[in-house]
C-alpha positions, 0 to 999 in steps of 0.5 A: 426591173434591171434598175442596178443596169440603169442606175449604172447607165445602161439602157434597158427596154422590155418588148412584148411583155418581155419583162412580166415574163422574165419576173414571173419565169425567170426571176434569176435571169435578173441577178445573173445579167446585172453582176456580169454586165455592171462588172464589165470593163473595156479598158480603151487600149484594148478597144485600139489595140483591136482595131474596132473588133471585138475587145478581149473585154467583150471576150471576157463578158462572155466568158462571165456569162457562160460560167453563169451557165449562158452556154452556146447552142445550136437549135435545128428545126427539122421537118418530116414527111411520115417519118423522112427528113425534108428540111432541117435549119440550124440556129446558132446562139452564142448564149442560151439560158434553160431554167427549171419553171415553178411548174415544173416544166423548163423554159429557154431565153437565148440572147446575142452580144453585138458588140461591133458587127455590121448592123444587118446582123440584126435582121439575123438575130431579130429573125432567128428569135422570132422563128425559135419562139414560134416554134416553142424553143425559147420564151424570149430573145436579148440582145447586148449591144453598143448603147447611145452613149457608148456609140456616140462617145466613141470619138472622144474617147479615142481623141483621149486615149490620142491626148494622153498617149501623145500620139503623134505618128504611126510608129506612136500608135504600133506602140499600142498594138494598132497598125492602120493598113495601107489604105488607112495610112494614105487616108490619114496622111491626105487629110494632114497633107491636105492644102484647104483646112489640113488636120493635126495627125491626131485629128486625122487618125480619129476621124478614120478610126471611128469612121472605119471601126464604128461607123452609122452601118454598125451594130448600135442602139439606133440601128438595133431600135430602129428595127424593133419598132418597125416589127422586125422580130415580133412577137418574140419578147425581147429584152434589149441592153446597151452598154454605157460609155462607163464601161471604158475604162482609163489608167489601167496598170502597166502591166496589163497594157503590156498584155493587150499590147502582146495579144494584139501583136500576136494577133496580127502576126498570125493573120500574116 
């Protein structure tokens, strides 16, 4: 199942019995993730331009998924005592899939996009899956997130998009919609100042940017598998998807580097 994913490169891994339930229940589910996510681009302007967060592709991922019908829903449990509400908790998932059963009953898979968060979002959303499943809302939770390739390669790809773009200073990288804050700057130039084994400004600039923006702490495979086969979430089938370092892309059209570029200096000037 998903082979078109991992032909592509993606890492997929089913846990408890997550995929004779989605080739049995839900054999749509398979079609729909695999044209939206093996369509799925981030030129790595746009990663820069960010600064790390969430890359309008991601935002476009979404937007494929919700035309799919993967809508956002927000379940709440609630618990009453002859009839009076004591206790009432919500949870929010961002994509959530309702499809009709060949019984004729409807069955529910909800899944989570954790494209660059802090990695303890996973305890929330392993944990948010086990209590809905539980509770008989969904029948299997996913989760997309950074896969080993796309996590590990981070560094260079940045170091390429420093080397085609000669980037060289400061003012070379706000031409690309990305200005370092204060803290930032300081860091870079302390490592290309530095008296013992200083570095190029090029060399200091990824060193900070992936550190700071995609560090160990992050939403990424490891971090997301690590969880899984300590328990966590269990036993709610889960489907797991890292996305491969493909899906960054170089040599985009101009025109469309001038959008990212406009976007994220609106962006910035709003947060002024």
């Amino acid at each position: 199942m998903f082979d078109a994913l991992r032909e592509a490169g993606f890492q997929v891994e089913f846990h408890s019995h997550a995929e004779a339930i989605l080739r049995g229940d839900f054999p749509q589910v398979e079609p729909e993730l695999e044209d939206v996510l093996i369509n799925a681009t981030i030129p790595i302007e746009e990663i820069i331009a960010g600064g790390g967060g969430e890359a309008k592709g991601t935002q476009r991922l979404r937007r494929g998924l919700q035309a799919k019908g993967w809508a956002t829903v927000t379940f709440t449990v609630e618990k009453r005592i002859n009839g009076v509400q004591r206790e009432a908790v919500s949870h929010k998932m961002d994509h959530v899939r309702t499809l009709e059963l060949s019984s004729g009953s409807h069955g529910t898979i909800a899944m989570e996009i954790e494209w660059n968060n802090k990695d303890p979002f996973y305890d929330r959303d392993l944990e948010n899956f086990k209590r809905l499943h539980a509770d008989g809302a969904i029948s299997v939770g996913v989760i997309i997130t950074r896969g080993r390739s796309l996590h590990d390669n981070m560094r260079s790809m940045v170091a390429r998009f420093c080397d085609e773009r000669r980037i060289q200073t400061f003012a070379d990288l706000e031409q690309w919609g990305y200005s370092p804050t204060v803290a930032q700057k300081k860091a870079i130039v302390a490592r290309v100042e530095r008296a013992k084994d200083p570095l190029t400004f090029r060399e200091a600039f990824v060193s900070k940017f992936v550190s700071d923006k995609f560090g160990e702490a992050t939403t990424h495979w490891r971090k997301l598998e690590d969880r899984v086969h300590r328990g966590v979430g269990n036993p709610c089938p889960l489907v797991l998807i890292g996305l491969p370092d493909t899906i960054v892309t170089f040599g985009e059209p101009e025109q469309q580097l001038q959008a990212i570029i406009q976007q994220a200096q609106a962006a910035e000037e709003a947060e002024q």
